[in-house]
C-alpha positions, 0 to 999 in steps of 0.5 A: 662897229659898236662893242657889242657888234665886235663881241657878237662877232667873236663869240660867233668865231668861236662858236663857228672854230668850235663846230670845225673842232667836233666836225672834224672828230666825229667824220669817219675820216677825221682821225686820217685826216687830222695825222695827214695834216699833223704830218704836212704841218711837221715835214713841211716846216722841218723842210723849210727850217731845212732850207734856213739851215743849209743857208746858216751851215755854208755862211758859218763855214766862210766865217770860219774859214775867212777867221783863220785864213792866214794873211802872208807877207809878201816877200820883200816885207818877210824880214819886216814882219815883227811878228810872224808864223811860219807855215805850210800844208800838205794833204793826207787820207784814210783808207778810202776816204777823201783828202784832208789838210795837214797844217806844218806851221811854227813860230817864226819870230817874235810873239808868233800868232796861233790860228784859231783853235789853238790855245798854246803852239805845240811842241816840236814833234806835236800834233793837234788833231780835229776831234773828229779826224781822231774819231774817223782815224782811230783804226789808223793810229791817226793820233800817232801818225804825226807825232805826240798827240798835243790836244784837239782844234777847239771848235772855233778854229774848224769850219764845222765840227765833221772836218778832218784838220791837223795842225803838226809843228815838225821836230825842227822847226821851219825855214822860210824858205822854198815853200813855206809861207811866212803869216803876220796873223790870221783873219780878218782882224789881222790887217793888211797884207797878201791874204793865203789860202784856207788851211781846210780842205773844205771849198774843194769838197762842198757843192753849191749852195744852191745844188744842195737847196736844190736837193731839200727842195726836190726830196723833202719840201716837194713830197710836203707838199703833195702830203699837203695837197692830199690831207686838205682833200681827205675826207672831203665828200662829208665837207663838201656836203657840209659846206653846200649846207651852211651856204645854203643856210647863208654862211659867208665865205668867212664864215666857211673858213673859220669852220675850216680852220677849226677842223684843220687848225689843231693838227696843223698847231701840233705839227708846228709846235713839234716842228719847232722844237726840232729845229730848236733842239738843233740850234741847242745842241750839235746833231749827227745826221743818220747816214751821212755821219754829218754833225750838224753845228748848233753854233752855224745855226744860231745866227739864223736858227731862232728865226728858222726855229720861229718863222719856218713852222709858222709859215708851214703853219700859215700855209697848211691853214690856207691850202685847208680854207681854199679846198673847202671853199673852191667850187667842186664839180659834183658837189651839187646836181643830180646827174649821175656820174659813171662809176668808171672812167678807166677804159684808157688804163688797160691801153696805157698799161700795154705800153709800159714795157716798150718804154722800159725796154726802150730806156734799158736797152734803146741806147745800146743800139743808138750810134751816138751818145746825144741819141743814147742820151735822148733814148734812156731819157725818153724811155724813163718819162714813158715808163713814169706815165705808164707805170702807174697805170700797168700796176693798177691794171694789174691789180684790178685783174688780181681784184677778178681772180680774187673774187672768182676764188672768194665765191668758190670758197665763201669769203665775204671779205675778200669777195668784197676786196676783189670786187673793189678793187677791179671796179676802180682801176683808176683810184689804184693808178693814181694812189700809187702814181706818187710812189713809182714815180718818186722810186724812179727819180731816186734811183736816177739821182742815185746813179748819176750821183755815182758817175760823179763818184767813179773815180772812187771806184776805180780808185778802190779797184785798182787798190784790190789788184794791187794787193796794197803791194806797191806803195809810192812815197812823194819825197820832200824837200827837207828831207837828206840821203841818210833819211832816205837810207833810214826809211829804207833800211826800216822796211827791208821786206820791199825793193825800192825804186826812184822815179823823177821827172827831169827840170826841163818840162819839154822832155816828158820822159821818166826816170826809173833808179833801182837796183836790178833786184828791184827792177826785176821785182818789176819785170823790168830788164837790168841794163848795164847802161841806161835803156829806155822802154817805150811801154809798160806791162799792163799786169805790172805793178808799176803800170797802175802807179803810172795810172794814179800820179802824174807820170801817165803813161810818159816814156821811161828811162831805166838807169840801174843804181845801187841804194848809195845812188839811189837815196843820193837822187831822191835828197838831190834839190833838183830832182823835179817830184821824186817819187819813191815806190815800195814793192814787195817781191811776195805780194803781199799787202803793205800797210799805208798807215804805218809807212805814213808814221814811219815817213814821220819820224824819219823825215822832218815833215813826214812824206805823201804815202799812198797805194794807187788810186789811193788818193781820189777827188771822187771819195768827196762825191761818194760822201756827198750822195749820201745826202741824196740817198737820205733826202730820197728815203725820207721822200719816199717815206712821206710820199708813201705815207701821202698814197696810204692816208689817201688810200685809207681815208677813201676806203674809211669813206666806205666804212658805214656801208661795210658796217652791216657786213659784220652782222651777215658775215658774224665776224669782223675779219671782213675788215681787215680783209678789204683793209688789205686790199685797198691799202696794204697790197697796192702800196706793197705792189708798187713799193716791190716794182716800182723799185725793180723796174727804178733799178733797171732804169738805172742799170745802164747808166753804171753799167761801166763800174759800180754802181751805187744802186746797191742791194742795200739801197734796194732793200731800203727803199722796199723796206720804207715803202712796205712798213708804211703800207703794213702800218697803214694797213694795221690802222685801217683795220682798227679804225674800220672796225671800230665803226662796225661795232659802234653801228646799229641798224636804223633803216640802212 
């Protein structure tokens, strides 16, 4: 090709992006369309950089952790160590929540080396605390819980910004004896030996990498898409004209794509270009993610997050440009011919229609009747596929028989618009199905993964309520080792308004029974007999206080050996070395509640390394799932939001392809409200429709899977999906007006 031809052609590419430009500007739906893909652009590449963060967040975390895992010596080779630091860890909660690691670790010999994190080694009675344990545990005094407050764990030493840590050196120091561990160093760069566990809390407490990728894919990527597929169709009744024109004028495929391109491209630039300072803003600075109280770590993501802030909307943006070159240059039926088409193919909806409440009744209700759970599984789960493929089709139904009363009543009283509304939309069933087929189903699929993600999450609810009957009026508190009888005595003496009880287990695991010590004002405190001698009892009262501390710890329901014991005795059995996991339990005879939070500082500063308080069900693995199904319930708003917003701009762009035929209506009417009447019944009233039951009918799918607790299908949630859908439509619906209004003024009759 000679110098000429190439700048021949890149003077007709230009001239050729530049005819898309005002192509796109000048269509009535131009505006819709170039928003929809504005908005695929943005949500497809924030979906992509979402994936790379995920991916950045779990491999900073093992870093972290790897840096700061200590590397034990074994213990032959204790003595040979030259320098050492002396450690262990216990866990602790706040009210409610899940489970953190508390680090007690000292200088054992020699230059002692710190963790990460940790500028100087505290002093004796100190605490260091991650910035936002202190933050979370402000209502708890956390920041006196374990001594004077030293500082905060830098950075480098938490695995992320949101994690709980304490590392506390107790008032007199540590033996490397039973149950302390004695570290050369830590990480990687410490050399050999026996590597420890993590101190943090967080490998038992994260999911897969690939469940939560699962979960951008499913929630945020897949509504991007569909967003995608719909905005490349918009408005594509005056392309498809347009592109059988300039192939009929011997336009090149090429030639069709740079139109294409240059109708799509400045919306899709725009979306990558906001989509990227997103993720750029991300990777300068540490975000707190809305809902989750998640702190997102910059630092995690600046091993990947250039490349994620590049390459993620530049693959969106190269992804958006070819889904808007092949829907303009795919074959369409219809695009060309003269034979007519009906104008309705929807007899099958009414049909459809009449099936959806056998499905919803079969879902809600079929697995109460089946005999075995794999058919109550099987019937729930067949009753919700029905529902999603019939749902759609009974809301449109609905509607159209709504678009008949309508019309019969705009007759009666002369109004054009709403005449006008009722008509359309009882003439075109089928278009409504499929604009609100995206919503119910997405409200369908949220709401189950919101309930099941609350199965998971049980065990906090039974723990919370276990804790209200209880009143907090029972406290167990796990005894160390280091701790002597006059502490004990010490402990008790300092909360004279509760009876105190020993509980043990004997050495030998073959005879599972518990030990019950008290006095007899405590035993009755408990409804338990005062025997002079010991006395077994084979169960337990189910109203009584010591049955649900029975529940919550690892006694279960073991046969119990009362042996009456006055304080003297009692605090001897709990300081006694052989006494396998002495509990001691905390009643108050008035019921009232006792506070956990100051037993906890108290069990600090009497005994050396403090002691395990809790109330039962205090301590649950199911805080960690109840936390983590926030994500779920973030991701599914936000694809909710975008799925609404892709059944809107659909809706929207199809009743703006109508806008020149309504136009003359404002010279016979001698007003515009007619706009914004049919505005709100191709627009705003099927959205609305399906937002309002479409989640009525999710939340009854998702009734029987809680049925047996709590559900987290809560009245929030519901509000909140609601409100998503219905803001969208009423926005969608107010720039459908404006926009349809605006070509009624700025047409003049020529021939119409």
């Amino acid at each position: 090709m000679t110098l000429a031809g190439a700048g021949g052609t890149l003077v007709l590419a230009r001239r050729l992006l530049a005819v898309g430009r005002a192509a796109g500007r000048r269509t009535e739906a131009g505006g819709v369309r170039f928003v929809a893909l504005f908005l695929a652009t943005l949500v497809l590449g924030l979906g992509l950089g979402s994936l790379v963060a995920v991916h950045a967040v779990y491999a900073g975390k093992e870093e972290r952790r790897a840096a700061r895992t200590p590397v034990v010596a074994a213990d032959g080779a204790r003595e040979r160590v030259a320098d050492a630091t002396a450690w262990f860890s216990r866990y602790d909660s706040l009210a409610g929540e899940r489970q953190f690691a508390v680090v007690y670790l000292a200088p054992h010999r020699g230059d002692a080396p710190l963790p990460p994190g940790l500028d100087r080694w505290p002093e004796p009675g100190e605490v260091f605390l991650s910035p936002e344990l202190r933050r979370a545990g402000a209502g708890e005094d956390i920041d006196h819980r374990y001594g004077r407050l030293a500082g905060t764990i830098g950075e480098e030493g938490l695995d992320e910004p949101s994690e709980w840590l304490a590392y506390v050196r107790p008032r007199d120091g540590l033996r490397a004896d039973r149950g302390v561990e004695v570290a050369s160093g830590f990480g990687p760069s410490a050399g050999g030996g026996l590597r420890g566990g993590d101190f943090g809390m967080g490998r038992s407490n994260d999911k897969s990498e690939w469940m939560f990728q699962a979960v951008v894919l499913g929630l945020f990527v897949l509504p991007a898409v569909v967003l995608l597929v719909v905005a490349a169709r918009t408005g594509a009744h005056t392309r498809d004209r347009r592109t059988a024109l300039v192939a009929a004028l011997g336009g090149r495929r090429l030639d069709r794509a740079l139109i294409a391109v240059g109708e799509g491209g400045p919306a899709a630039v725009l979306g990558a270009v906001i989509g990227a300072a997103a993720v750029g803003a991300a990777v300068l600075r540490d975000l707190r993610i809305p809902h989750t109280d998640y702190i997102l770590s910059s630092s995690h993501l600046r091993a990947y997050g250039w490349t994620a802030a590049v390459l993620a909307p530049l693959a969106a943006l190269l992804i958006v440009l070819a889904a808007v070159v092949l829907a303009d240059l795919a074959p369409r039926r219809g695009a060309s011919g003269t034979r007519p088409r009906r104008a309705s193919r929807s007899a099958w909806l009414p049909r459809l229609a009449a099936l959806c409440p056998l499905w919803i009744l079969l879902a809600v209700y079929g697995p109460g009747f089946a005999p075995a759970p794999p058919l109550r599984m099987l019937a729930s789960w067949v009753g919700i596929a029905g529902t999603v493929l019939t749902l759609p089709a009974a809301l449109a139904t609905v509607i159209a028989k709504a678009g008949d009363l309508l019309a019969r009543r705009a007759r009666v009283h002369h109004l054009p618009g709403t005449l006008v509304a009722g008509r359309r939309s009882s003439a075109h069933p089928g278009a409504t199905a499929r604009l609100v087929a995206g919503v119910s189903t997405a409200l369908i699929v949220f709401m189950q993964a919101v309930a099941w993600q609350g199965i998971f999450g049980s065990d906090a609810d039974e723990a919370q309520q276990a804790m209200d009957r209880m009143d907090r009026s029972t406290v167990s508190v796990g005894i160390g080792g280091d701790a002597s009888a006059s502490a004990v005595a010490a402990f008790t003496a300092r909360v004279p308004e509760t009876e105190a009880v020993l509980l043990t287990l004997p050495s030998d695991s073959k005879r599972r029974y518990v030990t019950l010590y008290g006095d007899c004002s405590a035993l009755t405190a408990l409804r338990l007999p005062c025997p002079a001698r010991e006395t077994r009892v084979g169960a337990l009262p189910e109203d009584s206080r010591l049955f649900e501390l029975f529940r919550w710890t690892s006694y279960g329901y073991s046969p119990l050996l009362i042996r009456r014991a006055d304080t003297a005795v009692l605090t001897e059995h709990a300081a006694a070395a052989d006494a396998e996991q002495p509990v001691l339990a905390l009643v108050r005879p008035d019921g009232q509640p006792l506070s956990v939070p100051a037993l906890k500082r108290l069990s600090h500063e009497v005994f050396p390394s403090g002691a395990a308080v809790s109330a039962p069900g205090g301590v649950s693995g199911g805080a960690a799932n109840r936390d983590q199904g926030r994500w779920s319930a973030l991701f599914g708003m936000v694809g909710i939001a975008v799925l609404a917003m892709t059944a809107g701009l659909s809706a929207m762009a199809e009743f703006l392809r109508q806008g020149r035929a309504l136009a003359p209506l404002s010279v016979l009417t001698g007003g515009l409200r007619v706009f914004r009447t049919s505005a709100a019944w191709a627009v705003l009233a099927p959205l609305a429709f399906a937002g309002t039951v479409g989640v009525a009918v999710a939340a009854a799918l998702a009734a029987p899977i809680t049925s047996s607790g709590e559900s987290y299908v809560s009245g929030g949630l519901i509000l909140s999906a609601t409100g998503v859908v219905l803001v969208v439509s009423v926005v969608l619906w107010a720039w459908a007006s404006r926009v349809a209004v605006r070509q009624a003024r700025a047409w003049r009759p020529s021939g119409d």
